[in-house]
N, C-alpha and C positions, 0 to 999 in steps of 0.2 A: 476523461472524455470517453462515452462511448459509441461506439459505432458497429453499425452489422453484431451485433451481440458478443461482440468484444470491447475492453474495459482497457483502457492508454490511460499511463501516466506519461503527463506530456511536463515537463522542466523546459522555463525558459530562463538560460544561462546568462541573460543580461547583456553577454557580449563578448568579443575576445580579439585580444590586440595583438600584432606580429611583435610589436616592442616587447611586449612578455615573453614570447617564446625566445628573441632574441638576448634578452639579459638571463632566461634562464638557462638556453644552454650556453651560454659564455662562463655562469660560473659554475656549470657541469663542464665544463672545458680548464675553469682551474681547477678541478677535483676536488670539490666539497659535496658533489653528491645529492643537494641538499634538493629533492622532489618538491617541485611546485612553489620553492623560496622566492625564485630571481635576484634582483639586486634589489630588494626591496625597500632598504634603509637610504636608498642614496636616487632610487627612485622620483623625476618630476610629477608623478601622477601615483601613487601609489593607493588609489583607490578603485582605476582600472585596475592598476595591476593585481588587486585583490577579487575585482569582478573576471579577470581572466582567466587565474587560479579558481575560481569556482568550475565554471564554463570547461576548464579542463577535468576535473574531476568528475562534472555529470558527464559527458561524453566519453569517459573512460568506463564508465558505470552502464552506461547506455545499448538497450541492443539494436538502436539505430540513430543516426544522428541526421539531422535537418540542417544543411547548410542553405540560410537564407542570403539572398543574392539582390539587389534592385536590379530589377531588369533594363531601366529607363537608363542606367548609365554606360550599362557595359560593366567590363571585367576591371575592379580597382586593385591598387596595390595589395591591402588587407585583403579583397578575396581570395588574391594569388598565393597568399602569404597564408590562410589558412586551409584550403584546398593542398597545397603542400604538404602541412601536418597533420591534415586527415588524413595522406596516405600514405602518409612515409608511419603512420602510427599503426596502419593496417587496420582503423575502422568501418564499420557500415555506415555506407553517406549516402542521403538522397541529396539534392538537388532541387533547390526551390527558387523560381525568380519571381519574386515580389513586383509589386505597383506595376502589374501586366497589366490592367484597365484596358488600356488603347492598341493595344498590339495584334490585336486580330484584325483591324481594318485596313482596309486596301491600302490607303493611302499610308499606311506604317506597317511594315508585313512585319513576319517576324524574324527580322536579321539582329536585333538585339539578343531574342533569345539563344539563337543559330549562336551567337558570339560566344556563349557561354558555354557551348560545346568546350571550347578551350582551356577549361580549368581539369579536363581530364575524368571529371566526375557521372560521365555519361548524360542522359538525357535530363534536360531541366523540366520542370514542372511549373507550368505557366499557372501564378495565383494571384486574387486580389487581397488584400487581407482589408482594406478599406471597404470593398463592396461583397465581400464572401465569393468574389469568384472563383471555381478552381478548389474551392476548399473541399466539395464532397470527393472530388476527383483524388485530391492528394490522400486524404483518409484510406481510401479503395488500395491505394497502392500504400500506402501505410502497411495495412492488414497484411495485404499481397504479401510484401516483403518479409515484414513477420513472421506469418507462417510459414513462408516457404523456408526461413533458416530457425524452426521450432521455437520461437521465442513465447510463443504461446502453449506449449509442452511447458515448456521449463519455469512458465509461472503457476502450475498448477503440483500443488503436493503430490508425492509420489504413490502409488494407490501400493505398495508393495511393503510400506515401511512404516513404523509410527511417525504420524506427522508430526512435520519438521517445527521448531522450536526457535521464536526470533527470541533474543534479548533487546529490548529494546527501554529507551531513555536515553535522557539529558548526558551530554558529556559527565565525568567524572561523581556518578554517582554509583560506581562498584559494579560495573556489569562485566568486567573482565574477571573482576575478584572472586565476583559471584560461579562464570563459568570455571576459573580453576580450580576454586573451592570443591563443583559440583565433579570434577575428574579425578580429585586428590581426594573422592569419599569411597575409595574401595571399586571402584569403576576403570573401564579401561578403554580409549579410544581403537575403534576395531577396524575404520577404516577413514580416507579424510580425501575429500573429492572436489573438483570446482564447483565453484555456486552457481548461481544466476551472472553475478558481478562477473565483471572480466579478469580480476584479484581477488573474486574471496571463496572461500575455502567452508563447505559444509562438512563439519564434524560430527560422524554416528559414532554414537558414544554406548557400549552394550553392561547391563548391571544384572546382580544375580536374578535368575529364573529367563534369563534369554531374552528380554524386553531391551529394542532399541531406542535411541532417541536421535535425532536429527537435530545437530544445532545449526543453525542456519549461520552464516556470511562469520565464521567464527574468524576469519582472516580479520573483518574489520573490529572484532575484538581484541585479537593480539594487538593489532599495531599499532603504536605511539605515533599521533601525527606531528614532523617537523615545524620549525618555528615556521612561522610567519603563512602557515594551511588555512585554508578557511575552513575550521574545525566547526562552525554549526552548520554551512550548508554544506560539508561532507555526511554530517550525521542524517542532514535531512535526505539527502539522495540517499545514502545506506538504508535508511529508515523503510522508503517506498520499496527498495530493494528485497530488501528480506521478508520483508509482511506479502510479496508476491509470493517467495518461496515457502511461504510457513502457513501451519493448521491455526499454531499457538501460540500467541505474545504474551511474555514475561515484563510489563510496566515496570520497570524498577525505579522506584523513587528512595529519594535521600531523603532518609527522618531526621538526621542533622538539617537540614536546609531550609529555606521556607518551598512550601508548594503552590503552581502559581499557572501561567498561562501557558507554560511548555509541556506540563503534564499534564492539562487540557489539551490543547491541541497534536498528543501523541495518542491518545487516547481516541478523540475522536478520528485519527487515522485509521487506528487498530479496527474502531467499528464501521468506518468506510468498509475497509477492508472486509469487513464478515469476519474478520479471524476470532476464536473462542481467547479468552484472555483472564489472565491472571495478573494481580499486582503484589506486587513484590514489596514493599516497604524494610528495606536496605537499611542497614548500620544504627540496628535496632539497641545496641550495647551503649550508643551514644549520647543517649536521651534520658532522664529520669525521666519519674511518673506525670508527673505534670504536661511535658511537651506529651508524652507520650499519648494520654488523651487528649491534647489540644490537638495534633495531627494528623487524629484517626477523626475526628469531628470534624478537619480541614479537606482531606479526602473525602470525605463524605459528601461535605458539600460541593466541592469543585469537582467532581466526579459521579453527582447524581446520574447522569444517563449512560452510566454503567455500572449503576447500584448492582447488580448481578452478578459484577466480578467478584469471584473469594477473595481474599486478604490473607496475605503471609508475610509474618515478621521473620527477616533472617538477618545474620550479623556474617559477611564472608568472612571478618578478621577473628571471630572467633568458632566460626561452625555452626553459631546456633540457628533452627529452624533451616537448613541446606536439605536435613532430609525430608521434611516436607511437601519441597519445592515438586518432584518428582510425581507423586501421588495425586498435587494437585491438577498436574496437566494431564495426567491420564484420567481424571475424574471430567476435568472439564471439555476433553476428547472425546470423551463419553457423550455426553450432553449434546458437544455440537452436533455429532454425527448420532444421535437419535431421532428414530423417525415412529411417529406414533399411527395407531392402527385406525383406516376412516372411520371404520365402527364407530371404536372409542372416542373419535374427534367428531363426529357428531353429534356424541351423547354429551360430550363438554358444552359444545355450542349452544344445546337446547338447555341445557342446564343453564351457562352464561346470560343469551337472553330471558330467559323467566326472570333470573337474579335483578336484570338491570335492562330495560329495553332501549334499541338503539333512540336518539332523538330524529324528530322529524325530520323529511329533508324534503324543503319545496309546501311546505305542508302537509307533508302526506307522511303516514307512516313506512317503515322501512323495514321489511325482512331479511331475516337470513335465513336462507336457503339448506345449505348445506357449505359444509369446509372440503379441504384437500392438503394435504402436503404435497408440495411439489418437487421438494430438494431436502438435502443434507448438507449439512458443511459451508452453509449456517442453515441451520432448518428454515426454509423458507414455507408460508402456508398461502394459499388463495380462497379466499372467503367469496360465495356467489352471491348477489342480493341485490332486491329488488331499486335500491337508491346509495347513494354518495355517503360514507360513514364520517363522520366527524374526526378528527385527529385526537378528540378528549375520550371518543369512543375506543378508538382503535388502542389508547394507550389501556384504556378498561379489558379489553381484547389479549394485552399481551402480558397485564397483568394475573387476569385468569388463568392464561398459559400454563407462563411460569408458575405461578400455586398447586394446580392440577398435576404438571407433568415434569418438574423441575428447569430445568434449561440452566442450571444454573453457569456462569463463567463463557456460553454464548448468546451470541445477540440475536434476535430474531426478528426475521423478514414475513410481515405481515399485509399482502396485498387485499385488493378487493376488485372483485368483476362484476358489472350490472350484469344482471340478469332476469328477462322479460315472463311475462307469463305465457305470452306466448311460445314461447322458447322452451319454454317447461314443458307443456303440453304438447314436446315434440314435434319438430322439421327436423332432421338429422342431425341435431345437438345433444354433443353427449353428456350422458347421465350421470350423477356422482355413484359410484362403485356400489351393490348391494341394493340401488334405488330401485325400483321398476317404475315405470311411464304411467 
């Protein structure tokens, strides 16, 4: 979601039942310890109690948590019963009461909401989620909230340090292997700090010539999750997690495995995200030649629109290609964080359209004016022009790009602004840099 020029990932946890927190701490009360188990096995519904266990893990992950409330009933058992463990947990809670529709009117004031004073969680937030009422109001205070306890700092790379480095992939495809491989190569961890997460732990890791590297939520790579976790939608809240903290994503895929809709849709996370990206192609020693081209032809194709990433075959069980891994993220650090000179990107652009002119739009033909970059980190560009570019143009656009100026291993943010003749010939609109009026 975004809103006021800030970017929410917003997780809806499905649900969460007091009978879960109940069986699990009864058998943290017989001492088996076991995080997020319950009584799972002996369990009458054991598929809440799997939607519960999730629902706990994003709101431990979370730097603000939304408890929704029906306002039309009042305060039920489960409210009470998780209002509770929001704060006996010590997290950030707003306060939401749902199916408010009717509750501003005389004839129903608002002592329902009033009621909800009572769970302790301070002032509720009257919404409709049926009719959007209430919804810009809660965003506002969304932000509000955020900022005010840095939660919008702390998703932003650190400008002081080589940016930060997610691993990122499917459960059990070597991304622990792969980081203690990358420790145990003559490298030494120099210092190890909280993340974003509320449990993970960013590790700067310093290698010969003084160059650091940030691994981002390295906590969630040590740790083995107990039986009975919901081990893929932990990975997927990890996931959002780290790609907030990080410049660079490490794709690690299994060349033992097939490749398929999950390294799809990580990937096109990574490029939501803007982050520059590298894939990794993991337990390269396990393959003969055969697979070995059949799954670089499978990447290929399942990973077209991010034909741009480099490709690194590494093996953590035996060392090979580890050190590569290193060189490629500061190459493609490079990249993201290049910004080219308007000069030069104007001389591109006039070049680009001679090569290939935009197609019509409305019937009329379409100029391009002049370019700009606006940003780094993913280079973002704004194109001025006379009509609406076609999306087969703009791919023409960013393929030129990339040929001209490299980009290679980041993604690129390629917009477009109408821009009138009038406008050109000057009312106080400004000029692209170097132009005169």
């Amino acid at each position: 979601v975004e809103w006021g020029h800030h970017r929410l990932a917003l997780v809806d946890t499905g649900g969460w039942t007091p009978g879960w927190a109940r069986g699990r701490n009864a058998e943290r009360g017989r001492g088996s310890g076991g995080r997020g188990s319950g009584n799972r096995e002996n369990s009458p519904d054991p598929l809440a109690d799997a939607i519960s266990a999730s629902a706990e893990v994003a709101t431990q992950a979370a730097d603000l948590v939304l408890l929704v409330v029906d306002a039309t009933v009042g305060i039920t058992e489960e409210d009470a019963a998780a209002a509770d463990w929001l704060r006996a947990a010590g997290l950030p809670v707003l306060l939401v009461g749902n199916k408010a529709d009717g509750l501003g009117k005389p004839s129903q004031p608002h002592a329902e909401l009033a009621a909800l004073y009572a769970l302790g969680l301070g002032e509720p937030l009257a919404v409709s989620a049926l009719h959007g009422r209430g919804s810009g109001d809660l965003l506002d205070v969304i932000v509000e909230r955020l900022g005010a306890d840095g939660a919008f700092e702390r998703a932003q790379p650190p400008a002081d340090e080589v940016g930060g480095v997610a691993l990122i992939g499917r459960p059990n495809v070597g991304k622990s292997s792969l980081f203690n491989r990358l420790l145990g190569e003559q490298r030494t961890i120099v210092d190890a700090r909280p993340g974003t997460t509320r449990d993970s732990v960013d590790t700067i890791v310093e290698v010969e010539g003084g160059l650091a590297y940030r691994f981002v939520d390295t906590a969630g790579l040590r740790r083995k999750l107990r039986k009975g976790e919901p081990t893929e939608y932990y990975s997927s809240v990890r996931t959002v997690q780290a790609l907030h903290a990080a410049s660079v994503a490490l794709l690690v895929v299994d060349a033992a495995q097939e490749v398929g809709e999950q390294e799809q849709k990580l990937a096109r996370q990574i490029l939501d995200a803007g982050r520059a990206l590298v894939v990794v192609l993991n337990k390269w020693d396990l393959v003969d030649e055969d697979r070995r081209g059949w799954i670089e032809r499978e990447l290929e194709r399942l990973l077209h629109f991010v034909g741009w990433a480099p490709l690194v075959r590494t093996s953590a069980a035996t060392g090979r290609g580890i050190d590569r891994l290193l060189p490629a993220v500061d190459a493609v650090l490079a990249q993201w964080t290049q910004r080219v000179p308007t000069a030069r990107l104007n001389e591109w652009l006039s070049e680009a359209t001679a090569a290939t002119a935009p197609p019509l739009h409305d019937g009329r033909p379409v100029r391009l004016r002049y370019a700009t970059q606006v940003a780094v980190g993913p280079p973002t560009f704004r194109i001025f022009t006379t009509g609406e570019l076609s999306p087969g143009y703009l791919r023409y656009l960013e393929r030129r790009l990339r040929e001209t100026f490299g980009f290679m291993g980041s993604p690129i943010n390629l917009g477009v602004r109408l821009r009138t003749r009038w406008e050109d010939r000057g009312n106080g609109v400004e000029q692209p840099p170097g132009r005169s009026r």
